[in-house]
Rosetta silent file (secondary structure, phi, psi, omega in degrees, C-alpha in Angstrom):
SEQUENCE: XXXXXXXXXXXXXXXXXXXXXXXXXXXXXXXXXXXXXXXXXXXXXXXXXXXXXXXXXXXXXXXXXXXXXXXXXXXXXXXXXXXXX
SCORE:     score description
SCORE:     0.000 S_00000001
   1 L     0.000  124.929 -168.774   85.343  198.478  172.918 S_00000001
   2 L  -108.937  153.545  151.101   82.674  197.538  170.722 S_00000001
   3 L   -50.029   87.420  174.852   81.107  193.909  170.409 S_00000001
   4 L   -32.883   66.779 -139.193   80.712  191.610  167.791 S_00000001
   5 L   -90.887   47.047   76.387   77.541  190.359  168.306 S_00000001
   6 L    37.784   93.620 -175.312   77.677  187.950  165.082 S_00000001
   7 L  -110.123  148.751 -158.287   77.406  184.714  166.477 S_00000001
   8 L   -99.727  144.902 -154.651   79.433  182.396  163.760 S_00000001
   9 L  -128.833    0.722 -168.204   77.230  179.256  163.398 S_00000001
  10 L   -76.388  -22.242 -146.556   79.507  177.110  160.845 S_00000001
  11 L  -116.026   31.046 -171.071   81.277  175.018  164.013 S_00000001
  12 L   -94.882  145.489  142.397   77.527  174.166  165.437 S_00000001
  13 L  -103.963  154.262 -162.029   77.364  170.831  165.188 S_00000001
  14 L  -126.221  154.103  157.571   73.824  169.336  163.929 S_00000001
  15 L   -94.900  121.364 -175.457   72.229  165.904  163.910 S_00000001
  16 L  -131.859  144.881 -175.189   70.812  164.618  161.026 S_00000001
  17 L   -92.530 -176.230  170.307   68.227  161.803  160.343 S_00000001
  18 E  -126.842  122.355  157.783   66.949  159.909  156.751 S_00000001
  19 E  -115.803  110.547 -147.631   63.684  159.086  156.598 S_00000001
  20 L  -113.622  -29.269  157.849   63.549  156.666  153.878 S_00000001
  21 L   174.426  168.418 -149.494   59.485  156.114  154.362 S_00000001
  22 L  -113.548  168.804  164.723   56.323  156.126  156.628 S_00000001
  23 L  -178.027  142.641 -149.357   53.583  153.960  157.680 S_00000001
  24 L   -94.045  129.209  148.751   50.611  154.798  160.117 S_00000001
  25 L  -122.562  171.126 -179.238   49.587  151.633  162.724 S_00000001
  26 L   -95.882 -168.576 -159.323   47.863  151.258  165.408 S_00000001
  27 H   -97.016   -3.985  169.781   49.210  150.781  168.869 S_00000001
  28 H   -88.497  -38.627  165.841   48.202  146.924  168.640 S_00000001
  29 H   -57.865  -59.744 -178.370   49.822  146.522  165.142 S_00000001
  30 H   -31.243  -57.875 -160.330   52.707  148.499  166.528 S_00000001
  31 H   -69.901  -31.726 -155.101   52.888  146.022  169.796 S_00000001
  32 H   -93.792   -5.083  159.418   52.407  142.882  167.891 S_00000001
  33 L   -31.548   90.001 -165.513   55.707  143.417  165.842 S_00000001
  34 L  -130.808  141.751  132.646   58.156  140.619  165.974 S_00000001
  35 L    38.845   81.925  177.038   61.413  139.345  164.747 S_00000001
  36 L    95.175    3.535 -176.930   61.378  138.687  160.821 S_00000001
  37 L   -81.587  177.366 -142.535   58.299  140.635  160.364 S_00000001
  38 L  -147.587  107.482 -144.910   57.914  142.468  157.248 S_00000001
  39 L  -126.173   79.120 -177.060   56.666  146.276  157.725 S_00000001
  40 L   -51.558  139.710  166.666   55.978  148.034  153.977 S_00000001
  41 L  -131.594  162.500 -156.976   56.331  151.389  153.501 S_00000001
  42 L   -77.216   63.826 -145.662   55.022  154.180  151.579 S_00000001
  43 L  -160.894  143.712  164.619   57.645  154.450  149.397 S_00000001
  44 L  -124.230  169.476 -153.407   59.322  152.323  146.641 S_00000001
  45 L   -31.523  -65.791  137.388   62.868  151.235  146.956 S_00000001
  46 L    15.919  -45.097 -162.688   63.765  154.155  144.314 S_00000001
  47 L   -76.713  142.443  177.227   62.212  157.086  145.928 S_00000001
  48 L   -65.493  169.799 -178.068   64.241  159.986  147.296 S_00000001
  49 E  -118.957  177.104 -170.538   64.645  159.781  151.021 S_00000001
  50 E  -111.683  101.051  178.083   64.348  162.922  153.570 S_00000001
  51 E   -84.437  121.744 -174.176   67.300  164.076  155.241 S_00000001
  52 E   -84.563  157.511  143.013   66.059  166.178  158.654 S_00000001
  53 E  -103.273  102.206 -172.847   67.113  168.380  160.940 S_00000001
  54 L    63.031 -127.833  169.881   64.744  167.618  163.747 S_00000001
  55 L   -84.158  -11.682 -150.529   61.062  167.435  162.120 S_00000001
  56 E  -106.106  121.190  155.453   62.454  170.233  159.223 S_00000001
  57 E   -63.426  138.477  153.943   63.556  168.208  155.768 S_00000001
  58 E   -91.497  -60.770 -175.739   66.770  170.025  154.433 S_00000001
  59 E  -148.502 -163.601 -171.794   67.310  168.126  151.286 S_00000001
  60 E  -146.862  151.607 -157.669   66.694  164.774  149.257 S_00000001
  61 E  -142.524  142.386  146.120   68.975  162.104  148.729 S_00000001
  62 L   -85.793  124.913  169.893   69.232  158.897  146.964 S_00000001
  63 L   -37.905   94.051  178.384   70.408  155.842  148.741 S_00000001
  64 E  -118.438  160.132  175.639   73.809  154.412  147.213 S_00000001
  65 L  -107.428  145.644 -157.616   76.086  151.880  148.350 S_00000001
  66 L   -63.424  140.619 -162.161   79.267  152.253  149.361 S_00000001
  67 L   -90.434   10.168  168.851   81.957  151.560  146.387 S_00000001
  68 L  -121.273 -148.000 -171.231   84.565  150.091  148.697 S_00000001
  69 L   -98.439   27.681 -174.341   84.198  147.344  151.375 S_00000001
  70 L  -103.876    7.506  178.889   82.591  148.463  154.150 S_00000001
  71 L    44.709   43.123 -171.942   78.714  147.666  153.565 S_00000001
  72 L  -102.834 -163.471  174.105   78.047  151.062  154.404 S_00000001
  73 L  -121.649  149.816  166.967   74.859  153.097  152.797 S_00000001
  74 E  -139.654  169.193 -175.991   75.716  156.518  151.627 S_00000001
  75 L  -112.426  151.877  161.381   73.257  159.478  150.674 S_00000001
  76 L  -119.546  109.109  160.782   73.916  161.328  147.052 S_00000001
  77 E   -49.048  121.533  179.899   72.224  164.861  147.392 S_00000001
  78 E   -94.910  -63.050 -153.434   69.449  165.111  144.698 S_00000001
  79 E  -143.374  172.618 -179.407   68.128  168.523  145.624 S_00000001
  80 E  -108.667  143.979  160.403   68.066  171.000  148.786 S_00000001
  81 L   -29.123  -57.872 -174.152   64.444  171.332  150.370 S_00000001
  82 L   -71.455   -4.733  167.033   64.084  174.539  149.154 S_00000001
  83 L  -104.234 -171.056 -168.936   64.533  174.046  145.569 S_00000001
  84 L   -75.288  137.079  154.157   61.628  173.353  142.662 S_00000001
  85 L  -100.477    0.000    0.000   61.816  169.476  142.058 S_00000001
């Protein structure tokens, strides 16, 4: 009896973040964070955002909002990591 050893990977399930944009502080800036505070990032509104797997981008998305009534955010795939933008 021979083995498949194939392991089928579509039923994996994966977690994925958005990273919509960065900004370097220090650990005093960081601490000193409160309530209503206002924290710009290196990015404008506009700008694709980074969907991850872990640390590894996969693709690039734009931010849209949802068209029925749930105030949700949704991503629209611009491109896959891997192609030429």
């Amino acid at each position: 009896m021979e083995l498949n050893p194939t392991v089928l990977t579509d039923n994996i399930p994966v977690e994925i973040s958005v990273r919509i944009g960065r900004r370097r502080m220090t650990v005093a800036e960081l601490s000193n964070l409160r309530e209503n505070d206002i924290l710009p990032l290196d990015q404008a509104v506009d700008d694709a955002v980074e969907i991850c797997v872990g640390d590894h981008v996969v693709a690039y998305a734009e931010l849209v909002a949802d068209e029925g009534d749930s105030g949700r955010l949704n991503l629209r795939i611009t491109r896959a990591a891997g192609e030429a933008s």
